[in-house]
Legacy VTK file of the C-alpha trace (Angstrom):
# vtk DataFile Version 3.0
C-alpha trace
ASCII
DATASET POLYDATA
POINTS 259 float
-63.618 206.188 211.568
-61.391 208.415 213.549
-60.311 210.600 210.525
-64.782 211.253 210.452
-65.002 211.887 213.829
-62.222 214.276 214.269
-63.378 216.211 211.043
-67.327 216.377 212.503
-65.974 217.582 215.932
-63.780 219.807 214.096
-66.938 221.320 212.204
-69.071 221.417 215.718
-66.733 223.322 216.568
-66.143 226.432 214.096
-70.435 226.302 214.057
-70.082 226.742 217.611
-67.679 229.493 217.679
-69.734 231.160 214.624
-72.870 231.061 216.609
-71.464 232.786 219.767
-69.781 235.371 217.744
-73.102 235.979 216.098
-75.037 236.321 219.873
-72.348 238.822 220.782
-73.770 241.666 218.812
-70.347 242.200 217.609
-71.406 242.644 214.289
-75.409 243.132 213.115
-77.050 240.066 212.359
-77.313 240.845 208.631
-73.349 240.898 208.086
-72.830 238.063 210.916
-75.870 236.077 210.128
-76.598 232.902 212.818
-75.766 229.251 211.246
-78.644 227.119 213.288
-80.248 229.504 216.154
-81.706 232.676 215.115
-81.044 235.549 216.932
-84.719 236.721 217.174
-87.509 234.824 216.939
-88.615 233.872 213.464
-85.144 235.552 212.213
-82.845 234.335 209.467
-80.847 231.721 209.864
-77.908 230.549 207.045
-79.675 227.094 207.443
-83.004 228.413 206.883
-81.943 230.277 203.986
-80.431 227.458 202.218
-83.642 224.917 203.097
-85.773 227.409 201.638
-83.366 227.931 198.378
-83.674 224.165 198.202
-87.750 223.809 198.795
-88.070 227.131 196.664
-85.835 225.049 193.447
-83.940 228.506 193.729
-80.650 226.877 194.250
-81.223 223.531 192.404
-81.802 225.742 189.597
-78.930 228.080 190.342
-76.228 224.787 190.785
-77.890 223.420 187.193
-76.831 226.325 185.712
-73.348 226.696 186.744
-72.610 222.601 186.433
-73.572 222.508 183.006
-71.459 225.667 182.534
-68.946 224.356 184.449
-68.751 220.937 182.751
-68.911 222.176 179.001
-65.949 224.655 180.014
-64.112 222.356 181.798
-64.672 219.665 178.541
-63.279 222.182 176.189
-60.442 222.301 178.933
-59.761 218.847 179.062
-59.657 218.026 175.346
-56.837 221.220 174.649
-55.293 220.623 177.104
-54.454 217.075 176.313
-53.947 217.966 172.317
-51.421 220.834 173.616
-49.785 218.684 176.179
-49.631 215.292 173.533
-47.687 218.497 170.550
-45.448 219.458 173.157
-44.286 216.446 173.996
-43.964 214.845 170.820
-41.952 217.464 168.803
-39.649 219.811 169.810
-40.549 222.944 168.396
-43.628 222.888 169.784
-42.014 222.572 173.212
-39.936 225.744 172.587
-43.129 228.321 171.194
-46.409 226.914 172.884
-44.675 224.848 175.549
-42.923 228.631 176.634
-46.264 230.561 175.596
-48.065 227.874 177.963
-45.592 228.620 181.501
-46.581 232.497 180.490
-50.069 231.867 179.913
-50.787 229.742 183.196
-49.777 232.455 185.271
-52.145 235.159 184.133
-55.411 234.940 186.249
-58.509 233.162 184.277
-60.627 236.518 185.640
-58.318 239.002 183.293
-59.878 237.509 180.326
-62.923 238.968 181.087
-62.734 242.432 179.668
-61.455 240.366 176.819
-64.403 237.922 176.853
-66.620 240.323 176.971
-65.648 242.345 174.060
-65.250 239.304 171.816
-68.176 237.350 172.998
-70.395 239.964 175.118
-72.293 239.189 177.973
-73.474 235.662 178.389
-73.158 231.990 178.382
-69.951 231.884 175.884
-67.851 234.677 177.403
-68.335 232.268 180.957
-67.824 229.225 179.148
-64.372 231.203 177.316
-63.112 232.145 180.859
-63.707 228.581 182.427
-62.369 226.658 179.509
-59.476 229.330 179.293
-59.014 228.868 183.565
-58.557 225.069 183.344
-56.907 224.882 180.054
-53.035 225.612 180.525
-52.966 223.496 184.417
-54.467 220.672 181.982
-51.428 220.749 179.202
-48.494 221.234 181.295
-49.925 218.084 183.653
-50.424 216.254 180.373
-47.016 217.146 178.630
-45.225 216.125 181.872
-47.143 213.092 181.729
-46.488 212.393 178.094
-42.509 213.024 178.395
-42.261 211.168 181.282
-43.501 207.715 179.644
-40.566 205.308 180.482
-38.217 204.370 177.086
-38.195 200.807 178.020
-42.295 200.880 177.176
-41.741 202.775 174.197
-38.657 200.387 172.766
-40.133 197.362 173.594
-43.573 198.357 171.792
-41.679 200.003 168.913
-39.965 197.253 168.795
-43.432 194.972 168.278
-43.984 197.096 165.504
-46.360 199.753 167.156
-46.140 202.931 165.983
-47.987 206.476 165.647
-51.730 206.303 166.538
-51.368 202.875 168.007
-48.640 203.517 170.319
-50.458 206.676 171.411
-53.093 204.769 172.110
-51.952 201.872 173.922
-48.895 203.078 175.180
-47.844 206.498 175.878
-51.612 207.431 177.030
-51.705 204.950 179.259
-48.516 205.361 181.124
-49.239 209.287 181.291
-52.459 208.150 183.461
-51.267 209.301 186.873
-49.846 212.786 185.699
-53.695 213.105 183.602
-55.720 212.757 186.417
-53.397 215.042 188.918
-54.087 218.146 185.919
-57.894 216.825 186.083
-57.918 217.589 189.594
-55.935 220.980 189.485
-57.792 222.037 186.343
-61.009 221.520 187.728
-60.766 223.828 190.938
-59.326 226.258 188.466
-62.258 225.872 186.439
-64.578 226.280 189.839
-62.609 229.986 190.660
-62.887 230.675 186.736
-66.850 230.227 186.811
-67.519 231.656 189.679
-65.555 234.682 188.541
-67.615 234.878 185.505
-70.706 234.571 186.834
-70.485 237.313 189.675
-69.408 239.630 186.674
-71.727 238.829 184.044
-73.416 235.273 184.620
-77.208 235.337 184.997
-78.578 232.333 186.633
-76.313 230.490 188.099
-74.540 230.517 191.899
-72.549 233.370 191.147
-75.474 235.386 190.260
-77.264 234.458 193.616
-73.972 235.381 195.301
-74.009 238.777 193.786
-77.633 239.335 194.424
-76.953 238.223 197.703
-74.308 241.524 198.099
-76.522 243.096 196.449
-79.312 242.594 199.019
-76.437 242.659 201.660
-77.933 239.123 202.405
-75.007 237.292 204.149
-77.270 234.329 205.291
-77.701 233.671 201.260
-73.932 234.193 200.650
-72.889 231.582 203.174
-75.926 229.258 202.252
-74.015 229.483 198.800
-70.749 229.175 199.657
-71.483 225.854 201.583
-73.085 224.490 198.221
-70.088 225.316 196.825
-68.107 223.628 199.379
-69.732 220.763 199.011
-70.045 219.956 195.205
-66.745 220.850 195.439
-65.961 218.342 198.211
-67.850 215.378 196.885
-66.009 216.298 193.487
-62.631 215.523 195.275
-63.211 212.524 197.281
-65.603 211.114 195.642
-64.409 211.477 191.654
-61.072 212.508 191.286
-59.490 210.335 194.923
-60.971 207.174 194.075
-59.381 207.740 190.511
-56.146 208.423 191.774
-56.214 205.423 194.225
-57.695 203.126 191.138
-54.353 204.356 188.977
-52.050 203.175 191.635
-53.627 199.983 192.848
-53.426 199.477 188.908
-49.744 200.032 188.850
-48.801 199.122 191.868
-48.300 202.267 194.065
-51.516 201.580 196.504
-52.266 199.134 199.117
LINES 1 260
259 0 1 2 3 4 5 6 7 8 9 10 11 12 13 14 15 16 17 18 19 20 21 22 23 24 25 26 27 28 29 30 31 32 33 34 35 36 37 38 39 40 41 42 43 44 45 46 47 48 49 50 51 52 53 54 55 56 57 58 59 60 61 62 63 64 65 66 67 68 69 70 71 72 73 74 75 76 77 78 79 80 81 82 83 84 85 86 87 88 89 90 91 92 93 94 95 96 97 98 99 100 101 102 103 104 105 106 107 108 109 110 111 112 113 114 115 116 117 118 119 120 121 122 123 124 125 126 127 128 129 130 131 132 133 134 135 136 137 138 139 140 141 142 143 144 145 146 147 148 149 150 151 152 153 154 155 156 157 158 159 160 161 162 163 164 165 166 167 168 169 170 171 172 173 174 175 176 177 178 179 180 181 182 183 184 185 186 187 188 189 190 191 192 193 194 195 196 197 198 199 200 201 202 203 204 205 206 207 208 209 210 211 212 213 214 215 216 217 218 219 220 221 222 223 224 225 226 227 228 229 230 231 232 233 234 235 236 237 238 239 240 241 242 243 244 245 246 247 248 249 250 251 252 253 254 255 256 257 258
């Protein structure tokens, strides 16, 4: 209760400071736009934009779009990045080419693929889904190959040692235990995949929220830049409490590290 009330006083108070720097004629109203009080009567408003994006379908279109980009990418993601991180964990030579190839990779921007992407794929849904899935893809293995090398012996001997083996022990053992590390890279990977698709879709993405935030430059229409940013803010939000923190909390009440 007090962690909610501190965080809504906090945000009364940066809307607060927003709308006086907005009355000060500091800045014009179309770079500074007002959060709740127009300046003029009957003038734009960041809340009035984004209540008429959502009346209008405009934005419930535009979020459709990117989640379904977003989540196909991010799938892609997911399953490499647990095949890469399950090879490079399980045999060594892996571990010395991709496993090094991987630390390189992960440090190259998701947004330099794009010349690339758009070469290979040209301008469109697949170049977007190539930079999201290529974003989220290396945070995903090296989670998962930390995960999968860090699997206590004791649970590999004893199951070994019940005759479990290959598939099986992949399955019921080493996946398992990895569980913790897993959902930390689905976390990471995911608000790489967020930058990655909103990269892609301000460069070449029709449709989606990056488009409207480009149109909104465009238009030098700040009110519909910062209705769009909050959007993302929230999915983005919900995303983290809601999906990936009750999955971490679930893992360790399961083994023991939660209250």
């Amino acid at each position: 209760m007090i962690t909610a009330l501190r965080r809504v006083l906090f945000v009364i108070v940066i809307v607060t400071i927003w709308e006086i720097i907005s009355k000060t004629n500091l800045f014009p109203t179309f770079m500074f736009p007002p959060l709740l009080i127009p300046n003029d009567p009957g003038g734009i408003t960041v809340l009035g934009t984004l209540v008429d994006g959502l009346i209008t379908g405009q934005i419930l279109e535009a979020t459709g779009v990117t989640l379904g980009r977003l989540l196909i990418g991010f799938a892609i993601a997911v399953v490499l990045g647990l095949t890469f991180g399950f090879l490079i964990a399980r045999f060594k030579w892996v571990n010395d080419t991709l496993g090094f190839f991987v630390t390189a990779l992960q440090s190259i921007p998701s947004i330099v693929w794009f010349p690339l992407a758009i070469v290979w794929f040209g301008l469109g849904n697949v170049a977007i889904l190539f930079i999201v899935a290529i974003g989220a893809t290396w945070t995903m293995t090296v989670n998962s190959s930390a995960g999968f090398k860090n699997v206590p012996s004791i649970y590999l001997n004893a199951a070994r040692t019940l005759g479990s083996s290959g598939t099986h022990l992949a399955r019921t053992v080493i996946l398992p235990a990895s569980v913790p590390h897993i959902i930390s890279g689905l976390r990471v990977a995911w608000a790489f995949a967020w930058r990655a698709i909103m990269a892609g879709e301000l460069l070449g993405g029709a449709g989606g929220l990056g488009y409207l935030l480009d149109m909104g430059r465009s238009l030098q229409s700040m009110d519909l830049v910062l209705s769009i940013m909050i959007v993302i803010g929230i999915i983005g939000t919900i995303m983290d409490n809601q999906v990936f923190l009750r999955m971490e909390r679930s893992v360790a009440r399961k083994w023991g590290l939660g209250t």
